[in-house]
N, CA, C and O atoms as a printed pandas DataFrame, in Angstrom:
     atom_number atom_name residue_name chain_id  residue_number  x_coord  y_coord  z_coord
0              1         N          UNK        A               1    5.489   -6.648  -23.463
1              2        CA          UNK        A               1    4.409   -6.257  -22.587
2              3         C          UNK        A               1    4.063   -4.787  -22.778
3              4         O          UNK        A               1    2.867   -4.538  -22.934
4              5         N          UNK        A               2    5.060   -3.617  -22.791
5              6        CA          UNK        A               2    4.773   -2.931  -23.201
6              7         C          UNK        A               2    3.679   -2.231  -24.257
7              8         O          UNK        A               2    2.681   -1.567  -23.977
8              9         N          UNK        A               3    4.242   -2.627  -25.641
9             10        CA          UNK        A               3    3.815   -2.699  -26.824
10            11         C          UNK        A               3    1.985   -3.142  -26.434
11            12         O          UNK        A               3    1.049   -2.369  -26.640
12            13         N          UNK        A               4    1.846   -4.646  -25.806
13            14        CA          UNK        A               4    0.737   -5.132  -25.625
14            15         C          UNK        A               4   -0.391   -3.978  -25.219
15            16         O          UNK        A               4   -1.459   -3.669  -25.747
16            17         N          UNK        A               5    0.425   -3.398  -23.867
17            18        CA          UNK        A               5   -0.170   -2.406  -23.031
18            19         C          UNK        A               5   -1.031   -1.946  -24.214
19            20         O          UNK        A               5   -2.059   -2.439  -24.680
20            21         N          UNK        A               6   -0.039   -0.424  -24.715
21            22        CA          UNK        A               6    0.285    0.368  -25.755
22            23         C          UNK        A               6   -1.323    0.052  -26.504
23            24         O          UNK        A               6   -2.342    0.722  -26.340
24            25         N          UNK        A               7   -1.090   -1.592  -27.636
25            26        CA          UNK        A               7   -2.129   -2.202  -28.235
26            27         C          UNK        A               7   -3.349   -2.083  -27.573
27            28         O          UNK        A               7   -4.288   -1.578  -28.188
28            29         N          UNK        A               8   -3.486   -2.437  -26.495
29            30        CA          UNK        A               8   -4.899   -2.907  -25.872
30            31         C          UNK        A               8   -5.591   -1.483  -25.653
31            32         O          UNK        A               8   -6.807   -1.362  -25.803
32            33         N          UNK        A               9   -4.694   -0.307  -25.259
33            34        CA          UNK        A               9   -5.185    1.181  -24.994
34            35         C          UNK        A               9   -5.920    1.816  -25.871
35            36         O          UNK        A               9   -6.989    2.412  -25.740
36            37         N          UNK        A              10   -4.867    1.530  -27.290
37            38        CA          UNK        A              10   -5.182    2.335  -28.395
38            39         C          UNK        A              10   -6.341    1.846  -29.380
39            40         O          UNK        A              10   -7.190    2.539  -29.939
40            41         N          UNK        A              11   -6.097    0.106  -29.458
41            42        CA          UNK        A              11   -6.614   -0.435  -30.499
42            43         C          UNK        A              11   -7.999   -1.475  -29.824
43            44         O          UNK        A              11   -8.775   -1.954  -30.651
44            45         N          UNK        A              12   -8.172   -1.693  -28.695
45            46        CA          UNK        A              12   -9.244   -2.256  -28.250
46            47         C          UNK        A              12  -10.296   -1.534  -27.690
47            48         O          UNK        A              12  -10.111   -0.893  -26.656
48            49         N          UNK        A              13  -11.662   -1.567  -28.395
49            50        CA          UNK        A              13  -13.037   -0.584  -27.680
50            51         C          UNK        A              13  -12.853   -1.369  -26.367
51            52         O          UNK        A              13  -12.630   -2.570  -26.210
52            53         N          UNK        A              14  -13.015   -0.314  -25.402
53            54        CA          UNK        A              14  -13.870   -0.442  -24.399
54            55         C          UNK        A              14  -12.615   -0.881  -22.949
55            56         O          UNK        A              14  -12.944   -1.093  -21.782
56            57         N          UNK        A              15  -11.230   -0.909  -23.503
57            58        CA          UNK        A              15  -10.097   -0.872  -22.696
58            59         C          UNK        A              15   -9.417    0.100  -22.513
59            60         O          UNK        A              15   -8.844    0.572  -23.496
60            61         N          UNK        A              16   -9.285    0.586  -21.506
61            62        CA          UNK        A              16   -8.222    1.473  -21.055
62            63         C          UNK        A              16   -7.370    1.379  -20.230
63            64         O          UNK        A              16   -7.640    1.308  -19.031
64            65         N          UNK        A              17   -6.303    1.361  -20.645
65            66        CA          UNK        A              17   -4.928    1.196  -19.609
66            67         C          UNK        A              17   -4.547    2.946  -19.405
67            68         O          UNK        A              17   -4.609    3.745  -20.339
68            69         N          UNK        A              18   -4.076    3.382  -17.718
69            70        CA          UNK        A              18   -4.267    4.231  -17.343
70            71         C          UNK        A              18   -2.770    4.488  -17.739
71            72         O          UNK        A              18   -1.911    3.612  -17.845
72            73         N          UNK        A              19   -2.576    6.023  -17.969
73            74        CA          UNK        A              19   -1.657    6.854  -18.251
74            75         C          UNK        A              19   -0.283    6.381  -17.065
75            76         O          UNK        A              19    0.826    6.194  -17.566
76            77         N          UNK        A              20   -0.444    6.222  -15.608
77            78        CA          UNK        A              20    0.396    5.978  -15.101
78            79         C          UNK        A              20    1.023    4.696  -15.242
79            80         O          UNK        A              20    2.254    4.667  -15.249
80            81         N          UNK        A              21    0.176    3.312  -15.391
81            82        CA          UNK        A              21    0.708    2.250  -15.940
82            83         C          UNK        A              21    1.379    1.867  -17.281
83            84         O          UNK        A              21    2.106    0.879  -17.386
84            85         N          UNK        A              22    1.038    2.868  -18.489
85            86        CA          UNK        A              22    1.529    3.153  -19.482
86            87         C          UNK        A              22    3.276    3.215  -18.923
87            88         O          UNK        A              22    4.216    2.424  -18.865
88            89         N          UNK        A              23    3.034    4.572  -18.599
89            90        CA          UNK        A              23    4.190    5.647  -18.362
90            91         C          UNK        A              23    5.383    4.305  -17.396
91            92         O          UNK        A              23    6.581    4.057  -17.526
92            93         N          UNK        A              24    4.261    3.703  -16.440
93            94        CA          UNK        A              24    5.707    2.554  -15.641
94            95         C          UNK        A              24    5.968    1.861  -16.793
95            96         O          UNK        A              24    7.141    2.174  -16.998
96            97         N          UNK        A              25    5.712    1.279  -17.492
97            98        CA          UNK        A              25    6.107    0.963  -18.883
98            99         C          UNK        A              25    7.226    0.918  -19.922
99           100         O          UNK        A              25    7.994    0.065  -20.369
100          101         N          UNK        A              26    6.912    2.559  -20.153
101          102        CA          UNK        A              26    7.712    3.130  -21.350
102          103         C          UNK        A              26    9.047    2.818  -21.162
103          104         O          UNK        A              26    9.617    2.587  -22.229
104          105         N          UNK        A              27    9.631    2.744  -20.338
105          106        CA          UNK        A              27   10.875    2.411  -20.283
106          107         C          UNK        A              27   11.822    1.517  -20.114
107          108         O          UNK        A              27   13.000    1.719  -19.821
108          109         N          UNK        A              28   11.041    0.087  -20.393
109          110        CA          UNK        A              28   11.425   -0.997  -20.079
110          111         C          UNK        A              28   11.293   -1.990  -21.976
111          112         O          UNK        A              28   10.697   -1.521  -22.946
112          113         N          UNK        A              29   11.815   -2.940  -21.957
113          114        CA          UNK        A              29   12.251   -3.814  -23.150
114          115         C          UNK        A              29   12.282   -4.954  -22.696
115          116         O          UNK        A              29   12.736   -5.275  -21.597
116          117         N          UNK        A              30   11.752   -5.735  -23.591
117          118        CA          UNK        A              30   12.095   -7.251  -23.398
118          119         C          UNK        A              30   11.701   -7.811  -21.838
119          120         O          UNK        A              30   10.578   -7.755  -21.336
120          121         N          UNK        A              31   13.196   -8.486  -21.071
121          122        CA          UNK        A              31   12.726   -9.046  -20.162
122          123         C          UNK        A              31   11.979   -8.575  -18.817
123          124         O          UNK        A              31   11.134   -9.108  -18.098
124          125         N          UNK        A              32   12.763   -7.157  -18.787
125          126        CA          UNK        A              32   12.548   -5.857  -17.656
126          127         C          UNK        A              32   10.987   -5.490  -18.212
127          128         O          UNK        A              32   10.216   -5.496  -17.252
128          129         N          UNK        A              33   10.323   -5.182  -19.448
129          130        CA          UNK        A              33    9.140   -5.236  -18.995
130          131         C          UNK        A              33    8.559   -6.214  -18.966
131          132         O          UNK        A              33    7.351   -6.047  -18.794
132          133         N          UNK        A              34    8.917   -7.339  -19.073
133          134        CA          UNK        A              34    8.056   -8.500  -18.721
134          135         C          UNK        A              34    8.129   -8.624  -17.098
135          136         O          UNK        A              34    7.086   -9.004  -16.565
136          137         N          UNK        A              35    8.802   -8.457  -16.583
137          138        CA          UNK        A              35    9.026   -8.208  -15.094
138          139         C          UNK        A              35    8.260   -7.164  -14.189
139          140         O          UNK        A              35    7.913   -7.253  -13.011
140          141         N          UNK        A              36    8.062   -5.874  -15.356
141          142        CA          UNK        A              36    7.749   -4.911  -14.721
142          143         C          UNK        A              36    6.355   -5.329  -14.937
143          144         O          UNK        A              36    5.758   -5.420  -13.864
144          145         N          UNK        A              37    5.715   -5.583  -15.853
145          146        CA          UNK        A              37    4.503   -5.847  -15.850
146          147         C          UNK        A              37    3.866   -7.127  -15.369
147          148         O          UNK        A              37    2.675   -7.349  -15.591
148          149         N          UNK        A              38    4.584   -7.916  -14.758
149          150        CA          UNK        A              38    4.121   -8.743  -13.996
150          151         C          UNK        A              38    4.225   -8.436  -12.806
151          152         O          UNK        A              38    4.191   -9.430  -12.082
152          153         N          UNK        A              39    4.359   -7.315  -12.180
153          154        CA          UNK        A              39    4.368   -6.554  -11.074
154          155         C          UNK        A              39    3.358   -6.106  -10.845
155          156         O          UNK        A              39    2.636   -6.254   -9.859
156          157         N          UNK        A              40    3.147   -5.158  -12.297
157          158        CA          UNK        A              40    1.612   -4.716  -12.065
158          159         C          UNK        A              40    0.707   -5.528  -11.912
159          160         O          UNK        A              40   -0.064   -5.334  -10.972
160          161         N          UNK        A              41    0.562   -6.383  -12.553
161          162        CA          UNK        A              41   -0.672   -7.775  -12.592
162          163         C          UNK        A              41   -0.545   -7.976  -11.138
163          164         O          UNK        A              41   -1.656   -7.761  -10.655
164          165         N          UNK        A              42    0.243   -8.269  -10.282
165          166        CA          UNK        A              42   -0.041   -8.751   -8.911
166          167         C          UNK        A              42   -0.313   -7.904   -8.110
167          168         O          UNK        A              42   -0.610   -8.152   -6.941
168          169         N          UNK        A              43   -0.245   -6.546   -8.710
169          170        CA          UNK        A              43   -0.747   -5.204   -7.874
170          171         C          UNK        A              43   -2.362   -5.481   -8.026
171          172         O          UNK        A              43   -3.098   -5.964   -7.165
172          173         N          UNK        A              44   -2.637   -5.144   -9.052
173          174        CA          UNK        A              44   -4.000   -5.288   -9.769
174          175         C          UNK        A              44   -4.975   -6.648   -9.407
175          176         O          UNK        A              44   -6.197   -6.528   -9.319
176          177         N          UNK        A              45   -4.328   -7.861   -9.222
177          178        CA          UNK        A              45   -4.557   -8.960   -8.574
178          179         C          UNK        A              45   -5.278   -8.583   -7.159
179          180         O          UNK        A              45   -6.438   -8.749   -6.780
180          181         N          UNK        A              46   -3.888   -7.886   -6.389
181          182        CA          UNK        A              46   -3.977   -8.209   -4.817
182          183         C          UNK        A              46   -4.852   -6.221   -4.866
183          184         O          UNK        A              46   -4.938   -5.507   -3.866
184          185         N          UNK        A              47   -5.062   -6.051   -5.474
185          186        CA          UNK        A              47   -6.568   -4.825   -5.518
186          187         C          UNK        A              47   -8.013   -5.506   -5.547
187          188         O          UNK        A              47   -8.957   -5.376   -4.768
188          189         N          UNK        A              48   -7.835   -6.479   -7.009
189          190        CA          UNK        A              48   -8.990   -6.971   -7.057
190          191         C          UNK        A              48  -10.153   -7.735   -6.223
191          192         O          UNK        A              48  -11.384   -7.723   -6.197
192          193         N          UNK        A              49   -8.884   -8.541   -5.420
193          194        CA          UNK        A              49   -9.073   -9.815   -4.146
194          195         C          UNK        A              49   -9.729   -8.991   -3.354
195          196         O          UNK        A              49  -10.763   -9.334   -2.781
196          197         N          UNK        A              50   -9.120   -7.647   -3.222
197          198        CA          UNK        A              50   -9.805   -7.105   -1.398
198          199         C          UNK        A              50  -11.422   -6.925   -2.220
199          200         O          UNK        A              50  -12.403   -6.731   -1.501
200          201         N          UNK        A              51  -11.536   -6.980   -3.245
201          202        CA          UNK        A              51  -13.389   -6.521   -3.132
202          203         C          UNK        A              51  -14.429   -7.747   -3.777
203          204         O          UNK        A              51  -15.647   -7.618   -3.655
204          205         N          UNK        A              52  -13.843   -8.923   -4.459
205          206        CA          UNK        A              52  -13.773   -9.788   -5.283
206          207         C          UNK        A              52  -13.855  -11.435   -4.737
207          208         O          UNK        A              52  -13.126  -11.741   -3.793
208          209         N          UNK        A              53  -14.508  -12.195   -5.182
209          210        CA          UNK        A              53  -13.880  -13.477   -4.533
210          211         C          UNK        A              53  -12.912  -14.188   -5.482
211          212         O          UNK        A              53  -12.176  -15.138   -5.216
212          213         N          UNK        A              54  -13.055  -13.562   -6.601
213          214        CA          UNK        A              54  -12.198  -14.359   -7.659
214          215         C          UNK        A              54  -11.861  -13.562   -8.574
215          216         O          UNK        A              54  -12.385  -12.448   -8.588
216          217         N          UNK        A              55  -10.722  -13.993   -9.760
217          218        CA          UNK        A              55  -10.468  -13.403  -10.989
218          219         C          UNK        A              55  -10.258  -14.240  -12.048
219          220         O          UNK        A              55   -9.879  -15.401  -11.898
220          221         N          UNK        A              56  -10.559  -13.542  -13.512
221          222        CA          UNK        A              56  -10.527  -14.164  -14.762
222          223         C          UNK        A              56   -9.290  -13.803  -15.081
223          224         O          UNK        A              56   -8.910  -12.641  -14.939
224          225         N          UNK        A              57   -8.383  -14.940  -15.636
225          226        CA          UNK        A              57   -6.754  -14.560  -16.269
226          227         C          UNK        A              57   -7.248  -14.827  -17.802
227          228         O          UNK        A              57   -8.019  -15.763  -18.016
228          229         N          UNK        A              58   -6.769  -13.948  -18.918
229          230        CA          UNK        A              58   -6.750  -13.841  -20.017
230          231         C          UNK        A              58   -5.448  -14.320  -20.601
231          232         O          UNK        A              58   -4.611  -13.420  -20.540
232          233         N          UNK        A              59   -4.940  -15.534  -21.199
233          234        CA          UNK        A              59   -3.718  -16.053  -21.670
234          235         C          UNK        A              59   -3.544  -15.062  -22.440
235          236         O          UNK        A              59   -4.497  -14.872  -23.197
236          237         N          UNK        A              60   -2.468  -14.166  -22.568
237          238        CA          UNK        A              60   -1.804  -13.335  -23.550
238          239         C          UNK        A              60   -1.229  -13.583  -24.957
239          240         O          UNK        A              60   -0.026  -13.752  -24.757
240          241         N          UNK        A              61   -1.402  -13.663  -25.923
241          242        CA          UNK        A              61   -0.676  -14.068  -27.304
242          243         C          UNK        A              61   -0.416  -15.886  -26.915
243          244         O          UNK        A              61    0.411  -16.251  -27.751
244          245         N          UNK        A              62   -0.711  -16.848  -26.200
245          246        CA          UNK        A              62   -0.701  -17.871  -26.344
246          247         C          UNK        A              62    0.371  -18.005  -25.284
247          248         O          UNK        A              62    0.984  -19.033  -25.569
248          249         N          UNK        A              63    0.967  -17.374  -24.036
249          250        CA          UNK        A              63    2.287  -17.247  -23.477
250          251         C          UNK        A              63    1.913  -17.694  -21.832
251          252         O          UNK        A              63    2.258  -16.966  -20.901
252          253         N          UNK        A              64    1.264  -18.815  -21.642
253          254        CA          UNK        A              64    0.703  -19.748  -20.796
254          255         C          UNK        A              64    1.714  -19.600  -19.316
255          256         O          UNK        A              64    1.304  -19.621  -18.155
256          257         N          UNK        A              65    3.052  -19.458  -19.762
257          258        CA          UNK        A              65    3.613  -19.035  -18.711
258          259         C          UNK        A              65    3.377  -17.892  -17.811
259          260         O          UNK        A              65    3.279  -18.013  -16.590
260          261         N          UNK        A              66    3.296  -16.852  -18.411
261          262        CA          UNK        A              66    2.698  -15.778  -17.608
262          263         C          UNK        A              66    1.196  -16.133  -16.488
263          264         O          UNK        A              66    1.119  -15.865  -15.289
264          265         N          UNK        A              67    0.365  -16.654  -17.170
265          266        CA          UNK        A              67   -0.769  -17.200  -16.889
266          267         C          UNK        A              67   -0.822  -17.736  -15.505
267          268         O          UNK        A              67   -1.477  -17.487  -14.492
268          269         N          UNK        A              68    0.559  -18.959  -16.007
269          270        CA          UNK        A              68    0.737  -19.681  -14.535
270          271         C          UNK        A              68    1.344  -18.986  -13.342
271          272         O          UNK        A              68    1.287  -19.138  -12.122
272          273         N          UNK        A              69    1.981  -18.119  -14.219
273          274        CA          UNK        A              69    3.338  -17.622  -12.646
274          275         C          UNK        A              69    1.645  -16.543  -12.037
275          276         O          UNK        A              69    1.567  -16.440  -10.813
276          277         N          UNK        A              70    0.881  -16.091  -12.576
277          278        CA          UNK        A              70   -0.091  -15.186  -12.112
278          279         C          UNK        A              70   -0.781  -16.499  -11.067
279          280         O          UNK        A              70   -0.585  -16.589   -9.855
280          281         N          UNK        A              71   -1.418  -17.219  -11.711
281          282        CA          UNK        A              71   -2.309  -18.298  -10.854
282          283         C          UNK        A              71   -1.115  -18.624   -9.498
283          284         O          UNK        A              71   -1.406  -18.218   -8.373
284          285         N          UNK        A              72   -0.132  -19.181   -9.671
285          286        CA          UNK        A              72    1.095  -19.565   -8.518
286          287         C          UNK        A              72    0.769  -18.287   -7.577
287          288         O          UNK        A              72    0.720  -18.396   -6.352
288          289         N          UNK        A              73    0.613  -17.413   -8.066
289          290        CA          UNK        A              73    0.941  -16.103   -7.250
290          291         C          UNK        A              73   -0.722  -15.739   -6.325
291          292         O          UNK        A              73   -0.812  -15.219   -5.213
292          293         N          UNK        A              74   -1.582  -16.090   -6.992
293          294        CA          UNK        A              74   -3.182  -15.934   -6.495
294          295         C          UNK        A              74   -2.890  -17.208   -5.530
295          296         O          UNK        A              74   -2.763  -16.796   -4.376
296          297         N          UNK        A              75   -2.750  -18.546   -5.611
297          298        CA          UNK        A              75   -2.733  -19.736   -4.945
298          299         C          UNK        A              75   -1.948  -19.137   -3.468
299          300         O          UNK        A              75   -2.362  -18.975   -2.320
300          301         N          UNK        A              76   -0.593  -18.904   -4.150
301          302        CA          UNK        A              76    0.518  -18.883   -2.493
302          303         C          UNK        A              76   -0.305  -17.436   -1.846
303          304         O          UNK        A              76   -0.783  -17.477   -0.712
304          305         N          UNK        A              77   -0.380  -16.459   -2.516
305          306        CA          UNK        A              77   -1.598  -15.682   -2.034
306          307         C          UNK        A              77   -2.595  -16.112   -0.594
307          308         O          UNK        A              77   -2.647  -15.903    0.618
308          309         N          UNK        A              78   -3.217  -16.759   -1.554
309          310        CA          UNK        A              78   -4.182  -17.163   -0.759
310          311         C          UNK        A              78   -3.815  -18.385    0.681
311          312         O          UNK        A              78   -4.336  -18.412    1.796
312          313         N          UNK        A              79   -2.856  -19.189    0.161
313          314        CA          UNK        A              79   -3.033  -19.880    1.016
314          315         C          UNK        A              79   -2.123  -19.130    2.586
315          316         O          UNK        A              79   -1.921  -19.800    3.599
316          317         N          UNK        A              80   -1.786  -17.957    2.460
317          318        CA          UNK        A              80   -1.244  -17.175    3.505
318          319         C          UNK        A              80   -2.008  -16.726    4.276
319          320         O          UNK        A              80   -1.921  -16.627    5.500
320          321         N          UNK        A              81   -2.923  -16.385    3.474
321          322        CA          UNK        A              81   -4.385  -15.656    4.119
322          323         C          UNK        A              81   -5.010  -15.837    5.190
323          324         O          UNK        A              81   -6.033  -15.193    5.424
């Protein structure tokens, strides 16, 4: 996830991942940033919702799991609401 970050900052027009989400980042490997950055996503999620009625999930490298645990997380989300 990291690395991804990293990729999408440097190597994609028109994306920017912010210096502080980078930086929560840098210091994580493997499963810990997959953790850590699925933290952020539900930060970024539960930001988007307060102004938003909906969001687009982008499957990552083909890794469908992430995808779902995000949707699980918008669903139980919501149905608290």
């Amino acid at each position: 996830m990291r690395k991804f970050a990293e990729f999408l900052h440097n190597k994609v027009p028109g994306i920017r991942i912010p210096d502080d989400v980078r930086a929560r980042m840098a210091g994580y490997e493997g499963d810990e940033a997959r953790t850590q950055g699925m933290e952020i996503a539900k930060e970024l999620v539960d930001t988007a919702l307060q102004f938003f009625r909906g969001i687009y999930l982008i499957t990552p490298f083909m890794r469908y799991e992430i995808t779902a645990e995000l949707t699980r997380y918008v669903r139980n989300r919501d149905s608290h609401s």
